[in-house]
N, C-alpha and C positions, 0 to 999 in steps of 0.2 A: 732518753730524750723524749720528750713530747710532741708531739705531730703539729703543723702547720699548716694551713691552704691558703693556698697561691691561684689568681686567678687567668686564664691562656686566654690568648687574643680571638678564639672564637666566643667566650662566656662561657666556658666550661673550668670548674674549679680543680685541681691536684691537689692530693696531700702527699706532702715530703716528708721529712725531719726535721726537724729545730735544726738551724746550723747551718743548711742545705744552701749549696753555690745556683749560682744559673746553671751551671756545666750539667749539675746534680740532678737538676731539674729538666734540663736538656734529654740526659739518659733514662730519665724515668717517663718521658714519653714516649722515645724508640731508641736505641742503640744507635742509628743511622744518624738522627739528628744531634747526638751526646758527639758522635765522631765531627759530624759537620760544625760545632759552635766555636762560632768565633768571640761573642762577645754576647750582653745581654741588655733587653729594655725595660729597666724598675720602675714604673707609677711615672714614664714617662724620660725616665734620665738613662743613657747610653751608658752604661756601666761593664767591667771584664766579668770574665765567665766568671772566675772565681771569687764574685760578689757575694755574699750571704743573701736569701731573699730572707722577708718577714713574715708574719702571718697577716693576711687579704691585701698584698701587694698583685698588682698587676706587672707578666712577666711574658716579655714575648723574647725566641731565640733570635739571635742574631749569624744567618751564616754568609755564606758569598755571594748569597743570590738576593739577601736583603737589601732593601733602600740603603741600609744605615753601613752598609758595609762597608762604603764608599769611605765615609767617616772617618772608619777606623784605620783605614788604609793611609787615608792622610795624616792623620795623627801619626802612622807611624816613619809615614814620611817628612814630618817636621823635625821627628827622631833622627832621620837618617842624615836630615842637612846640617841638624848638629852638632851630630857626628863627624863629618865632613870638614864644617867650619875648624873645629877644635885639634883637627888633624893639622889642616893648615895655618891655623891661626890658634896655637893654642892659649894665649893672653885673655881671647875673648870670654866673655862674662855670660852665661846665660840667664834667660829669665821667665818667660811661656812662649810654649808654642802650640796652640790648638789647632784643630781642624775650622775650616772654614766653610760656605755654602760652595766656592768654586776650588776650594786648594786645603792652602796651611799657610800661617805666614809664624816667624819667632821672632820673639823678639830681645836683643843682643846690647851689649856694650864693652869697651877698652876695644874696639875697633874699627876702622873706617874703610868701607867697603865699598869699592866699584864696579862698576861693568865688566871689568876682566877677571876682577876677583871674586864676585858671582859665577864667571866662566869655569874659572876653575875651580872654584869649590863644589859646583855641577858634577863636573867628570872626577872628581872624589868620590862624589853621591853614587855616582853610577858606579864607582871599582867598590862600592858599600855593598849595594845592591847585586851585584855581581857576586860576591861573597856568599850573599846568601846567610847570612848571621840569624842565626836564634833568636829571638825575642822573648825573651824570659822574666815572668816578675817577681821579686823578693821583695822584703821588709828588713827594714833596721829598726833598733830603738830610736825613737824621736831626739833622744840628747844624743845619741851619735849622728843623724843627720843634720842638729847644729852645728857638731863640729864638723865636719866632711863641708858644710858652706859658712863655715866662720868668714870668706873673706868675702862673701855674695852675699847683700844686705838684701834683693829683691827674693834669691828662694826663702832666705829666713822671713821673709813677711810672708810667703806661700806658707811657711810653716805655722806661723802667729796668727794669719788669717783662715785661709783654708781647708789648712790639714786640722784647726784647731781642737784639741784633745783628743786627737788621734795618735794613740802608740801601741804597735810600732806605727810605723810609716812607710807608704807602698812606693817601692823605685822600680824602673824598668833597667834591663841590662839588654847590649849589643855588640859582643866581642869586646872592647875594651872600653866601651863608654856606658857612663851610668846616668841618669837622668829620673830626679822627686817628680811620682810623676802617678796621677789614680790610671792612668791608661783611658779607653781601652789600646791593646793595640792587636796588629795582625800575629800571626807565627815566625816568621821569619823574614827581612829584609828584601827577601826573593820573592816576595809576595808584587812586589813593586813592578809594574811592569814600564808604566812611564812616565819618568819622573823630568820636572822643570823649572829653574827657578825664573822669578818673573821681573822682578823690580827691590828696587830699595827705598825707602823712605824715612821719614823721622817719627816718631811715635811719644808719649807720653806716658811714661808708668802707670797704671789705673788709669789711662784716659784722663789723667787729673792737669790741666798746665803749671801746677804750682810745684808738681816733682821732678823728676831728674827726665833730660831729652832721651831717647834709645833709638839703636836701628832696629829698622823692622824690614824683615825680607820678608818678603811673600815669593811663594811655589808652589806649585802644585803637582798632583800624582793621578795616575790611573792603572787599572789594572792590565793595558794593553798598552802598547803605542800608537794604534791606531785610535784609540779613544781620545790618545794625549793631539793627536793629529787633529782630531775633530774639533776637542778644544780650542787650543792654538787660532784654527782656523775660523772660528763664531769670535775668537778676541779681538782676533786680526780686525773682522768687518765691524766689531762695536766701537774699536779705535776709531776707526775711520766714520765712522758714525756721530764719536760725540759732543753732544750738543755745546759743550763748549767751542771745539773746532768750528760746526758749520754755522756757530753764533757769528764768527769773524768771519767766516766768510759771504755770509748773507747778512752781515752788519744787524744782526738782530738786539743783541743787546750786549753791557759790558758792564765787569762789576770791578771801579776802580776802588785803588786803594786808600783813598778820602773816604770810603762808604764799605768796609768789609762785609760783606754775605750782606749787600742791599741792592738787588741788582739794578742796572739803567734802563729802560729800553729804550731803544734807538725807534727810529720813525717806524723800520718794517716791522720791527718784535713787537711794538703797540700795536700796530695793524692788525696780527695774527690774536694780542690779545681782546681789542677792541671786539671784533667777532667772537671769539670767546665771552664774553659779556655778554653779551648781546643774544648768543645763544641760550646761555644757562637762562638770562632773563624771560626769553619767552620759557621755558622749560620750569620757570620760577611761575609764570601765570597761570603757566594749568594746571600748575597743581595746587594754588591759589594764594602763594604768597605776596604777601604784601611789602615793597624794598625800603630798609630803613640804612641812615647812617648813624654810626657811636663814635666818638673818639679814639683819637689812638693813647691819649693822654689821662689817666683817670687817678684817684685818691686807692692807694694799697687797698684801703679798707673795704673796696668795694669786694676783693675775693677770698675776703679772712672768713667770711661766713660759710662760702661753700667748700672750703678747703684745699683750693687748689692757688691761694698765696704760699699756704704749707708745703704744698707737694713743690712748686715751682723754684719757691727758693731755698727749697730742700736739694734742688737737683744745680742750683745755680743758674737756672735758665730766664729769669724774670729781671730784665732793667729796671732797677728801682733805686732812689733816693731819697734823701729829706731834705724838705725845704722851709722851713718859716717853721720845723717842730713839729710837719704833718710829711709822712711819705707819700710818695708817688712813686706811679710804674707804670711802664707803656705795655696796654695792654698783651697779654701772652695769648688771649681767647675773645669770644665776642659773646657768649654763651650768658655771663653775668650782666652785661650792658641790655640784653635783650631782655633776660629776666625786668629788668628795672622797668622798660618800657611795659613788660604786659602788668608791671605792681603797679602801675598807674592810675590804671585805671579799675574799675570793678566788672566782672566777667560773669555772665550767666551760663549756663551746659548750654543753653541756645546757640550762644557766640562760638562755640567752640567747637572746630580747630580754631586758636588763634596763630598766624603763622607769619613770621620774618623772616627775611632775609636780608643780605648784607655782603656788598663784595669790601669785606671788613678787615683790613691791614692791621697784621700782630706782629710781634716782634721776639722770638726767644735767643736764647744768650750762648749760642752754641758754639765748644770752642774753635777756635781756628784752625787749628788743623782737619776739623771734619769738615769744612766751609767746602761746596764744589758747585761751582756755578750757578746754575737754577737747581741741583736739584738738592743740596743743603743749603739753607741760608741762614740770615737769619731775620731778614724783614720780609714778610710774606701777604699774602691776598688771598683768602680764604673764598672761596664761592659757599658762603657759608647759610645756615637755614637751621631757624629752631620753630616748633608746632609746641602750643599746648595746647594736651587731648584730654579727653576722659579716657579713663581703663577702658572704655567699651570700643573705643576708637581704634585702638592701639592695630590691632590688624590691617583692616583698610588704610591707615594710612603708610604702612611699611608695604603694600599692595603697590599702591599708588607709587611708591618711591621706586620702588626694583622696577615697576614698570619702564618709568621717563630714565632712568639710569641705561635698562637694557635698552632700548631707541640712542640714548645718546653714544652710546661705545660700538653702536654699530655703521657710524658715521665717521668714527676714527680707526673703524677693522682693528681693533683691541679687542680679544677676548677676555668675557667677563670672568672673574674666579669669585665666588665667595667664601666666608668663612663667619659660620656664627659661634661666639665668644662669649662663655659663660660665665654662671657665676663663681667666683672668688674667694679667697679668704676672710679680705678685707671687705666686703659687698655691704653697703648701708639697706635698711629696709627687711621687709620680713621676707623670708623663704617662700610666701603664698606667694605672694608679688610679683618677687623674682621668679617663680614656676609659671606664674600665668604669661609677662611677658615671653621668658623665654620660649614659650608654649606659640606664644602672639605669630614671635619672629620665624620662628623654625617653619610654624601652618604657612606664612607669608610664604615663604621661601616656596612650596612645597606648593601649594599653590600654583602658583606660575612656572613649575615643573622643571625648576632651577637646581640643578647640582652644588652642594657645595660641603666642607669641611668642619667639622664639628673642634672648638679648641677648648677645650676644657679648661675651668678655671681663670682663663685669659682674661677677663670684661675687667672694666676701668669697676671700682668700688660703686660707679653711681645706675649702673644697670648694662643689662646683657646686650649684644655688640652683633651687627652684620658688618664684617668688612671687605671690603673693594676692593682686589686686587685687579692689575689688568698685564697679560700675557700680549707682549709685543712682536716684532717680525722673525725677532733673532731668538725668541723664545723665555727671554727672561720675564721673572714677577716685581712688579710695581705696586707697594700699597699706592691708595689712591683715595678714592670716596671711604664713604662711613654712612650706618644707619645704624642710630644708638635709642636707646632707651634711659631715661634718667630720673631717679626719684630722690636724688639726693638735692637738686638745686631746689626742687618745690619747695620741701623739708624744711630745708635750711632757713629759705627764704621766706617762707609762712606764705607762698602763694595758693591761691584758693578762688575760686569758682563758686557762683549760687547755683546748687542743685535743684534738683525737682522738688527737692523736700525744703526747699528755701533754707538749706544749712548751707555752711560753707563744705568746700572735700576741694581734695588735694589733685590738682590736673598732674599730668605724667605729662613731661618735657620730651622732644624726640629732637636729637642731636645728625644734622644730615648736609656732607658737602658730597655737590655732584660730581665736582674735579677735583677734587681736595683742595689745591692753591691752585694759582693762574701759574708760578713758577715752578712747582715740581710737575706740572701736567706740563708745560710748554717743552721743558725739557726731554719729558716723555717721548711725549709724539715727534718733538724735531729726529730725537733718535734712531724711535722705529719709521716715520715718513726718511730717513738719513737726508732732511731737510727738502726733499721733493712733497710738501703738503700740497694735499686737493686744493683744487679751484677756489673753494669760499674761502680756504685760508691762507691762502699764496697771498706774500703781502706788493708780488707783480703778478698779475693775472696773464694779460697777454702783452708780447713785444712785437712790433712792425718793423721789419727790416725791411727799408728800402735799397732797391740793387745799388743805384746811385745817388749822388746826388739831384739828377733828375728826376726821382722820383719821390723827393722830400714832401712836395705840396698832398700829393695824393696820398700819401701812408700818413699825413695828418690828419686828413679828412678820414679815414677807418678810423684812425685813432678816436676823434672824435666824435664820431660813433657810436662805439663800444662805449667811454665815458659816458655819453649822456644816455646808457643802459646800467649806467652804474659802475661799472668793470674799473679797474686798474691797470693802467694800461702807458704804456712807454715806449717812446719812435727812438729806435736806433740811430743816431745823425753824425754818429762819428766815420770819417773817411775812411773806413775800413772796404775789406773783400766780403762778399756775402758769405765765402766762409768761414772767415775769422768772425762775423757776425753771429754764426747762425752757435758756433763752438763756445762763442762769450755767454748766447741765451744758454744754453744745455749746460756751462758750468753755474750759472745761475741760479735754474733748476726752476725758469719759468714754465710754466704748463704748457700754454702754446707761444706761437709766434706765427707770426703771417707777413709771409715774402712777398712784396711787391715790387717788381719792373716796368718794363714797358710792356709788355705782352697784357700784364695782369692792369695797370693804367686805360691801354685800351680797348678790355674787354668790361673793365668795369669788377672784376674778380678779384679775389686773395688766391694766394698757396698756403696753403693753413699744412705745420709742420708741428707735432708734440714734442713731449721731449722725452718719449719714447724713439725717437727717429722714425715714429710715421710721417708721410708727407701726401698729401693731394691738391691736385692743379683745379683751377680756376672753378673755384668756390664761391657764389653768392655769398657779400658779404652778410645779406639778412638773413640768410639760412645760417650761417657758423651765428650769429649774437644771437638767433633765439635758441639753437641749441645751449649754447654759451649759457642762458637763462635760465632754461632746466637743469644744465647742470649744477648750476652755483646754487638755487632756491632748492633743490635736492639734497644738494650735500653730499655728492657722489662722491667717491674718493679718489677714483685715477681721471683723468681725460679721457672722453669718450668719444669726441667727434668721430675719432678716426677709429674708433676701434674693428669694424667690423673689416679692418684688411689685413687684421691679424691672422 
């Protein structure tokens, strides 16, 4: 056999054999790490040890102390539940079951599954795992694994599609169950240390809603129980977190079923977005855009140029019709609408940046079972913004972007994550282009002394990608904003600029939202604020509870007050006790509130109370409204007045 090299996750290349496994490759680095491999990373794909590499494959070990290991574990824990199910329910149909970013979920049919039979199919899983069973993987001939699922329509399409022209064909085994299957998976069942199932729901074969409904379990696994503990316990508080929950209970907004995935907002959810607007807006003038409106209603034709009518209703994501023999579609993007406006007009290198923005409503066709409150939809509010630059620009103004971005995520105590996103398979434009912007974004980044991850390959066809992620209270990642590069709309679109040499040249388009939408960020932050947002975005700022009814005149006058500083602000006037009053603000989850009796009537003073349960006695009302002042015009994020009696 002839030699091959492989290249290790430091940059350092191995030669193998022609033939040669991960395993193979594993022992030809040390004996230590050939014992420890669990599974392997090929040019990016999670693969079993006993994969064949190729020659200039990138090849990293996979053992117990890897990220990826987690992975593997649940993979083989999606194994064990279907093992489990099939013990007790042997009628059931299988179909896939992957690993997930927090579990595994399978997915199943010819059964109907609930809560207790979840229960116990659990404590099967566990008398599985207890077992402690082998993991072992074999091959059959492909025309034998037709027959073996002659009566399962869904693995023969795993065979027609994804195994396709593969013979034999790789299955796993686990004492007496067998499952078509590339792997990877762990050694033995006992590898599981805690295992969970979580929920049931309905699913779609390929995500498609034109084929057959399934159940889908989701569970999850970890290597201890004490991790499963940990879990469990950050689910437990996301439950109670989410933003659809504290939508109803702080009346922010509702998505009835007259308007699927378009959501309402109610008086306080416009509040919270209204300032939203209003922020990005200033955040849009410094950096000097100019705010335009496009329709949401336009002729198809407008995206058949740039390619993304193709991609859109390729994917089925694009409302579209015909009417009078011409189609139409509600816009999917705003990017094309904007193009038009700068083809408008004629543009010299002088004028340029030319820069829009647009809090611009798109619409994609997303199916319904993925629909969830604000943070799937499928009518959305883009805080959206396009620049066109010369190449010379291209730095400075992805400077300028990462700048006002990091200022605005630290007013939400979101931590930033980035990730620059390269070029592609499919990438329009030349390789020089593509190296210089990506050259542009990376110095940007780099620059302003920003951490962030490199994704190979990843960038949309029309140019190399910085994206926005943001790490919340509970720890999870949220895509969010975007800071793209684009040389396929100019292209397409024959836009162009008079240079210095009084020729036309092709501007670069920079594609950039601060928030992403008004709806997936809203939901965002109500989740990690768990609907306690700061002061400027509280859609009640402060509440006046008067002890009695005799104190209704005077908790008026604070009240108005505060109003004519601006504030949002609400007199308590229901006949209650002060402390059913004070227990109604705190489930409310206003910021403050100020207690007023007799004491505080004739001193002229509040009790200003957070809803941290700090509390302090007779407060100049003008002292608490001009702090009130700094903090809203700041943008702090918790209540301060009271803080230093922390």
């Amino acid at each position: 056999m002839s030699d091959i090299s492989v290249t290790l996750p430091d940059g350092s290349e191995l030669t193998v054999e022609e033939g040669a496994t991960v395993e193979d490759v594993a022992y030809a680095i040390g004996e230590g790490l050939g014992r420890d491999t669990v599974a392997g990373v090929i040019d990016g794909d999670l693969v079993d040890a006993a994969t064949p590499v190729y020659d200039g494959a990138s090849v990293e070990i996979v053992t117990e102390g890897s990220e990826e290991y987690l992975d593997v574990l649940r993979h083989s824990a999606a194994h064990v539940f279907a093992q489990a199910l099939q013990r007790l329910f042997p009628e059931a149909k299988l179909t896939i079951g992957p690993w997930t970013d927090e579990g595994f979920y399978y997915d199943i049919t010819g059964v109907d599954l609930d809560e207790e039979d979840l229960r116990d199919i659990e404590g099967e899983a566990e008398a599985i795992i207890g077992e402690d069973l082998d993991i072992q993987r074999f091959t059959r001939p492909r025309e034998k694994a037709f027959e073996i699922y002659e009566d399962n329509p869904f693995k023969q399409d795993i065979l027609e599609n994804e195994a396709d022209g593969e013979d034999p064909v790789s299955f796993y085994r686990q004492g007496e169950f067998e499952d078509l299957c590339r792997g990877p998976h762990v050694d033995s069942t006992g590898e599981i240390g805690g295992f969970e199932l979580l929920e049931v729901s309905a699913a779609y074969w390929r995500g498609d809603e034109d084929n057959e409904t399934l159940t889908r379990v989701y569970g999850t696994a970890f290597p201890t129980e004490d991790e499963l503990e940990e879990f469990l316990e950050r689910r437990r508080e996301a439950q109670e977190r989410d933003h659809r929950k504290i939508g109803r209970e702080m009346d922010l907004f509702s998505v009835p079923a007259h308007s699927p995935g378009c959501p309402h907002y109610h008086p306080n959810g416009m509040t919270i977005r209204r300032e939203l607007e209003e922020y990005v807006r200033t955040k849009n003038d410094e950096l000097g855009y100019d705010e335009v409106w496009t329709p949401e209603l336009n002729k198809a034709e407008l995206w058949k140029p740039t390619g993304h009518y193709d991609a859109f209703k390729e994917e089925g994501e694009m409302f579209a019709w015909t009417q009078d023999d011409t189609e139409y579609g509600l816009k999917p993007m705003n990017c094309a609408n904007h193009a038009a406006i700068y083809d408008g007009q004629q543009h010299s290198y002088r004028d340029l940046p030319v820069r829009f923005s647009e809090f611009g409503t798109v619409y994609r066709n997303e199916q319904s079972g993925e629909l969830s409150g604000l943070l799937r939809v499928r009518g959305l509010t883009q805080d959206d913004g396009h620049a066109f630059i010369r190449p010379d620009q291209i730095e400075g103004e992805i400077v300028e972007t990462l700048r006002i971005i990091e200022d605005i995520y630290g007013h939400f105590d979101l931590e930033v994550l980035y990730k620059l996103e390269t070029q592609g398979e499919n990438a329009v434009g030349s390789d020089e282009i593509w190296d210089r912007a990506t050259t542009a974004l990376r110095e940007a980044l780099e620059s302003e002394g920003l951490d962030y991850d490199v994704e190979e390959s990843e960038a949309a066809f029309y140019g190399p990608k910085i994206g926005i992620d943001a790490r919340d209270a509970l720890g999870r990642e949220w895509t969010i904003g975007t800071a793209q590069l684009d040389f396929n709309i100019p292209e397409r679109l024959d836009l162009t600029y008079v240079g210095e040499d009084n020729e036309d040249h092709r501007p670069v388009m920079v594609h950039r939202a601060l928030l992403g939408s008004f709806e997936r960020f809203m939901g965002v932050i109500t989740e990690h604020f768990d609907g306690k947002f700061p002061l400027w975005l509280a859609p009640e700022q402060v509440r006046v509870l008067p002890i009695t009814d005799d104190n209704l005149e005077y908790a008026g006058r604070v009240a108005a007050d505060l109003e004519d500083a601006g504030f949002r602000v609400e007199v308590e006037d229901r006949s209650w006790t002060i402390g059913r009053k004070i227990q109604a603000t705190h489930e409310d989850r206003v910021p403050y509130m100020l207690i007023v009796g007799d004491d505080e009537e004739g001193s002229g003073t509040v009790a200003v109370r957070d809803r941290k349960e700090r509390e302090r006695q007779g407060v100049d009302p003008g002292e608490f409204r001009a702090h009130l002042v700094e903090e809203r015009d700041e943008k702090r994020v918790e209540p301060e007045f009271l803080a230093e009696q922390d």
